[in-house]
C-alpha positions in Angstrom: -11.2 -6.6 -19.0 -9.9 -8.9 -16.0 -9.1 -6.9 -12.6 -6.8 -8.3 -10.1 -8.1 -7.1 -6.5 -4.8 -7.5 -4.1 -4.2 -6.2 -0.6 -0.7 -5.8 -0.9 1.9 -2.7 -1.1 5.8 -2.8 -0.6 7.2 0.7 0.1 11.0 1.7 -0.2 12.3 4.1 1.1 15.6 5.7 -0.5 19.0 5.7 1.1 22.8 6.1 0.7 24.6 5.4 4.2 23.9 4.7 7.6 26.2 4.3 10.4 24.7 3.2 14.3 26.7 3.8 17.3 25.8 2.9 20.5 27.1 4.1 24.1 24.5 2.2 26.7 27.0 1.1 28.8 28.0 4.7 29.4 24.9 7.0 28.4 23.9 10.6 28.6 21.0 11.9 30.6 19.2 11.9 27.5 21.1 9.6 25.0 22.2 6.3 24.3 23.6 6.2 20.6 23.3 7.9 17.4 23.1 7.2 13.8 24.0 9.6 11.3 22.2 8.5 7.5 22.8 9.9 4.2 20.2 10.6 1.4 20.8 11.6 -2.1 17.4 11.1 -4.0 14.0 12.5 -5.0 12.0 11.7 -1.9 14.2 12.8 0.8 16.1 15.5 -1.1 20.0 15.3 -0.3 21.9 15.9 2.6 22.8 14.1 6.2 20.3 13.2 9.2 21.2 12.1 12.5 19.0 10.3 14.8 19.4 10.4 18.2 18.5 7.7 19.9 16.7 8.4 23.4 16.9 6.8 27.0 13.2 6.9 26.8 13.0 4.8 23.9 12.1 8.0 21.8 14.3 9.3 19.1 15.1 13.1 18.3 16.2 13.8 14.7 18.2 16.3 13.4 18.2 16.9 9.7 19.7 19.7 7.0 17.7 22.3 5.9 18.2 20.1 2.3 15.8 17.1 3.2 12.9 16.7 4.0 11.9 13.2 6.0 8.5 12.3 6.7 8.4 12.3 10.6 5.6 9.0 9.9 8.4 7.0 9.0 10.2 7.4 12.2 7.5 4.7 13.9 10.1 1.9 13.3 12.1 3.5 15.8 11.5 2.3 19.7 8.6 4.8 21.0 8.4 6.8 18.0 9.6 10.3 16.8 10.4 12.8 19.8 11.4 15.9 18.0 12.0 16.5 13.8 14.4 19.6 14.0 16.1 21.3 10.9 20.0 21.9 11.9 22.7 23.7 10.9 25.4 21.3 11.1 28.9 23.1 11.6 30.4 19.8 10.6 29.0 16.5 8.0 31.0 14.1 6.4 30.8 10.3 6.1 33.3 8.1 3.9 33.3 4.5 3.6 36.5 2.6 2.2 38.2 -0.2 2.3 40.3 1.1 5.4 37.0 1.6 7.2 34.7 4.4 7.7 35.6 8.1 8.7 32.8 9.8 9.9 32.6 13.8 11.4 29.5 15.9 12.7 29.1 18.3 15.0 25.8 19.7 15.6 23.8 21.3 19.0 21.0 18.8 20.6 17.5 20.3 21.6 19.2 21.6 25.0 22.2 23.7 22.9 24.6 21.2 24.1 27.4 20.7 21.7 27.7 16.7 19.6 30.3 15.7 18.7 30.8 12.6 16.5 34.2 11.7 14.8 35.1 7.8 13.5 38.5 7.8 12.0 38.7 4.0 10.4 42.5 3.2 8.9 42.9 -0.4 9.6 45.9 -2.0 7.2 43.3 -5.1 6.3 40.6 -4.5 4.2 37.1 -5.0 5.5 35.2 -8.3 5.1 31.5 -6.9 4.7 28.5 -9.1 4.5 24.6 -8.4 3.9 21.9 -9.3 6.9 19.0 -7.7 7.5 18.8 -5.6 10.4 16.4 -5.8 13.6 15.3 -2.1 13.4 11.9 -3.7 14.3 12.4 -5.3 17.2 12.2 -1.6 19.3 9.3 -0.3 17.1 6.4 -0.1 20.0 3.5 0.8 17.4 5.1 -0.4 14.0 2.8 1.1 11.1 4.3 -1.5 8.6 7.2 -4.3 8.4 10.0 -2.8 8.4 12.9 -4.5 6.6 16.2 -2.7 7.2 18.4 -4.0 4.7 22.1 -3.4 5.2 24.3 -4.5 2.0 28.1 -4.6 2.6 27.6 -3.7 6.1 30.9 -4.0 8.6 31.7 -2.9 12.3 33.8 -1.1 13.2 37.2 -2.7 14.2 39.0 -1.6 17.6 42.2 -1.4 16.2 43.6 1.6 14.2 40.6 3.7 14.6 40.1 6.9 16.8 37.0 6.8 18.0 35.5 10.5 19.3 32.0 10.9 20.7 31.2 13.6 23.3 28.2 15.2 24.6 28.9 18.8 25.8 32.6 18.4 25.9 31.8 14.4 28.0 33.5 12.3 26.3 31.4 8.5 25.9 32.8 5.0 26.0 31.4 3.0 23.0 30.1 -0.4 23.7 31.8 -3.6 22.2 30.7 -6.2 20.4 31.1 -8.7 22.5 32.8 -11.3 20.5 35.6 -10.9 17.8 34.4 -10.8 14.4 36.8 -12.9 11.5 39.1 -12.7 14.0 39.1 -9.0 14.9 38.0 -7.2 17.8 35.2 -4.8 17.2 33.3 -2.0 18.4 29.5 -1.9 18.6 29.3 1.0 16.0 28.0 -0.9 12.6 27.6 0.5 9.2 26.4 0.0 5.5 27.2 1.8 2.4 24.1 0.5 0.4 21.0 0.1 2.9 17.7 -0.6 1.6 14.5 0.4 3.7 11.7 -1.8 2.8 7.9 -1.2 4.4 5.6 -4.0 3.6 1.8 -3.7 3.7 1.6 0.0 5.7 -1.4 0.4 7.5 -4.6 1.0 5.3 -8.3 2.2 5.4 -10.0 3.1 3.0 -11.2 1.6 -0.8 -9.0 -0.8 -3.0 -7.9 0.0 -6.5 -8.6 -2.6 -8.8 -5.6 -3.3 -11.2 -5.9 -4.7 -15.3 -4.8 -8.1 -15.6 -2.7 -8.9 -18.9 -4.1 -12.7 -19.7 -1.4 -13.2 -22.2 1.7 -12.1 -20.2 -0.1 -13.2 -16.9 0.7 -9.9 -15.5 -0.7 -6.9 -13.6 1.1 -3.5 -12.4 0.4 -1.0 -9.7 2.1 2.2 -9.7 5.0 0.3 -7.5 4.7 -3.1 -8.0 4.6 -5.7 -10.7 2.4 -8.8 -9.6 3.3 -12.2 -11.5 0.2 -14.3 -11.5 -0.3 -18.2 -11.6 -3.4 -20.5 -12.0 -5.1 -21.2 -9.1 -8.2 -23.1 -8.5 -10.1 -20.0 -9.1 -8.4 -18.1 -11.4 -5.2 -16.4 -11.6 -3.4 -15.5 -8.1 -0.7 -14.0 -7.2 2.5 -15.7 -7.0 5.0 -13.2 -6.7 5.4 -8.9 -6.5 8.1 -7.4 -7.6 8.9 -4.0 -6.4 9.7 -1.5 -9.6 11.6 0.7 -8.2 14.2 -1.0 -5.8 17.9 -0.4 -6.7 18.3 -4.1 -5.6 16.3 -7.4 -5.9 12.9 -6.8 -3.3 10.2 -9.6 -3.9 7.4 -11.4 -2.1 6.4 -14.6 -2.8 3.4 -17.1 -2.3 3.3 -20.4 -2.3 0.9 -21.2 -3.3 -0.3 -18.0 -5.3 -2.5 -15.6 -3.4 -5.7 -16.0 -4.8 -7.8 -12.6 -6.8 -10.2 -11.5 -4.2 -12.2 -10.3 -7.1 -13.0 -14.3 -8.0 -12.8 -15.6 -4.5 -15.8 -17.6 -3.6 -14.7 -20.0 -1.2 -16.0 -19.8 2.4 -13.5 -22.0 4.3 -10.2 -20.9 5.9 -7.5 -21.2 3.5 -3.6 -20.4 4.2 -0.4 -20.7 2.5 3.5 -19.7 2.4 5.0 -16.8 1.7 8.7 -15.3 1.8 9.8 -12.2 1.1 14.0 -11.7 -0.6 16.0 -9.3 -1.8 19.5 -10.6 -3.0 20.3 -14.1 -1.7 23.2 -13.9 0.7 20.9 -11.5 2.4 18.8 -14.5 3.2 15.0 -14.2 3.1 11.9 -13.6 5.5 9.1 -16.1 5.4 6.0 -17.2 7.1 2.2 -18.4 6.9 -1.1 -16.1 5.4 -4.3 -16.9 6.0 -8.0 -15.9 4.5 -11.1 -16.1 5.7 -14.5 -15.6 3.8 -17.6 -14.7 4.9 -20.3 -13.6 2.8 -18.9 -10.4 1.6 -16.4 -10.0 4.3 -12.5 -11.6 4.4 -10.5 -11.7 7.3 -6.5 -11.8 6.1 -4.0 -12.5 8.2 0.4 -12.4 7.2 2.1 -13.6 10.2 6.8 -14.2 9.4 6.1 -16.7 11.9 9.4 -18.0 10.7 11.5 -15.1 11.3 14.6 -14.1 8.9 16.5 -17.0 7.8 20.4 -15.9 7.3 21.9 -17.3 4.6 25.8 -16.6 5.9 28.8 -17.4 4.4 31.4 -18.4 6.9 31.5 -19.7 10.8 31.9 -16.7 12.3 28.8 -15.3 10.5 26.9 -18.2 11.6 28.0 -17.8 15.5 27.0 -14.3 14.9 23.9 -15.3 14.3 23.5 -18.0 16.9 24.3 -16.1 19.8 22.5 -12.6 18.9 18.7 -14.5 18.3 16.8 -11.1 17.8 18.7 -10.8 14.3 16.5 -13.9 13.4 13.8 -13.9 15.7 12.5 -10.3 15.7 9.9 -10.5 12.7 8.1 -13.2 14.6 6.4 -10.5 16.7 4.8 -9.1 13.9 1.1 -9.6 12.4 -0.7 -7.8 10.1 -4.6 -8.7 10.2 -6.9 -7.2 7.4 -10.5 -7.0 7.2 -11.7 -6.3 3.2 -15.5 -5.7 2.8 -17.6 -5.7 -0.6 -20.0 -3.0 -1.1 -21.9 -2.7 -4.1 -18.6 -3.8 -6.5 -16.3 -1.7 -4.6 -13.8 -2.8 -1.5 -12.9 -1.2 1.5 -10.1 -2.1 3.4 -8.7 -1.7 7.1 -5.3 -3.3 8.4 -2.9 -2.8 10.6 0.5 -4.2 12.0 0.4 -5.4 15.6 3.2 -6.8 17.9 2.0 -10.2 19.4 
């Protein structure tokens, strides 16, 4: 039986909404924004989450007693998790519709204060949404994995024929502006997505490799995640693009050309190639350069986006958006994930991490 040997995972992580507001210009003594997120699925359970996003660069999060997040997941945000705190939230409710978005909590912080979050959305247009993918990783201080916030049909939230309510024991805060209009329309810096996607590629790893079945005819292998198309290489079949099993929307990584099976890799010379990682197209793609490096019964593997997220939008205002905010494209550039894989006796062990360059 042929065994495919591969270093890679893609994690996703289950949502329903999220909705980011942010207040710098006018913070509290502890916070700068929220973001209230919705979960309706097997891995979180169901029920609403807000995080609060710290001066510090921390994040406190406040969940019902109905989910239960895994506070190592929380790493893609700035410093890292603060405080994980079940709450009894006197108030949760989040719509999106064409109008807009109405959103309405009210929950106590760490400190008993009283929040207070209310978005009433009702302008007479209907809303021009577009997909991107989010820097959520541009913050993350010690990232444990890529993370690739998806945000499908995701909108701001437009100035105009919306009442806007977010106070901090009984202070009411000023939200901060985008500060451009957007098709035309002013709009606030408070952004939102009915259908987000978390993605986590390659999480940090130590310890031995499983060693997948290879079907020759279908040129096929499966993990308990991912599907792995293979392709001839030089040295046997490689990898030339994962599919994720489980996404509710497209989510592959590709290689160009195929990744070659460490289990036939005899080579001792540096080799490298492409890769790009895409969900659905007008969410544009990731894409950089990987690297290996052989010797004796040791590989040094390197992915580095070194070409950032390449947008794919679909109007001019889009594309100014895009121009003028340069960490949407340029964040994933700090990123690298190194990996050392060493044979012992048939078996491999592997140790990698994510580091910010």
């Amino acid at each position: 039986m042929h065994k495919l040997l591969t270093p890679f995972q893609i994690r996703v992580d289950p949502m329903s909404k999220l909705l980011l507001i942010n207040f710098e210009k006018d913070p509290d003594k502890t916070y700068i924004g929220f973001e209230p997120q919705v979960f309706d699925d097997e891995v979180n359970g169901r029920g609403h989450l807000v995080i609060g996003w710290r001066r510090d660069g921390k994040v406190d999060v406040f969940h019902q007693v109905s989910l239960s997040p895994n506070p190592a997941k929380f790493d893609i945000a700035g410093g890292g998790i603060s405080t994980l705190r079940a709450t009894a939230f006197q108030q949760a409710d989040f719509i999106i519709s064409d109008r807009g978005v109405q959103i309405d909590y009210l929950f106590t912080d760490l400190e008993g204060r009283e929040i207070c979050l209310r978005i009433a959305e009702s302008h007479p247009k209907a809303r021009k949404p577009f997909d991107l993918l989010a820097p959520m990783g541009l913050a993350a201080e010690k990232p444990s994995a890529l993370p690739l916030v998806y945000l499908f049909d995701f909108y701001f939230v437009r100035r105009k024929y919306t009442d806007f309510h977010v106070s901090i024991n009984g202070r009411e805060h000023v939200p901060d502006l985008l500060p451009f209009p957007l098709d035309c329309v002013s709009m606030l810096f408070a952004r939102y997505s009915p259908r987000p996607q978390v993605v986590m590629i390659n999480p940090a790893f130590s310890g031995t490799l499983s060693l997948l079945d290879i079907n020759q005819t279908a040129r096929k292998s499966s993990s308990k995640d991912e599907t792995f198309v293979l392709a001839e290489t030089p040295g046997g079949l490689g990898i030339k693009t994962i599919k994720h099993k489980h996404s509710p929307l497209p989510l592959e990584m590709q290689f160009d050309p195929p990744f070659p099976n460490l289990m036939g890799y005899l080579e001792e010379v540096s080799t490298e190639g492409r890769f790009r990682i895409c969900s659905k197209a007008s969410a544009g793609e990731v894409g950089g350069i990987y690297t290996i490096k052989k010797e004796r019964n040791k590989f040094n593997l390197v992915l580095e986006p070194s070409l950032g997220w390449i947008p794919k939008p679909d109007r001019w205002t889009l594309r100014l958006l895009f121009a003028l905010a340069k960490p949407f494209r340029q964040w994933p550039k700090s990123y690298r994930w190194e990996a050392e894989v060493i044979e012992t006796d048939g078996e491999f062990f592997m140790d990698s991490c994510w580091i910010r360059i």
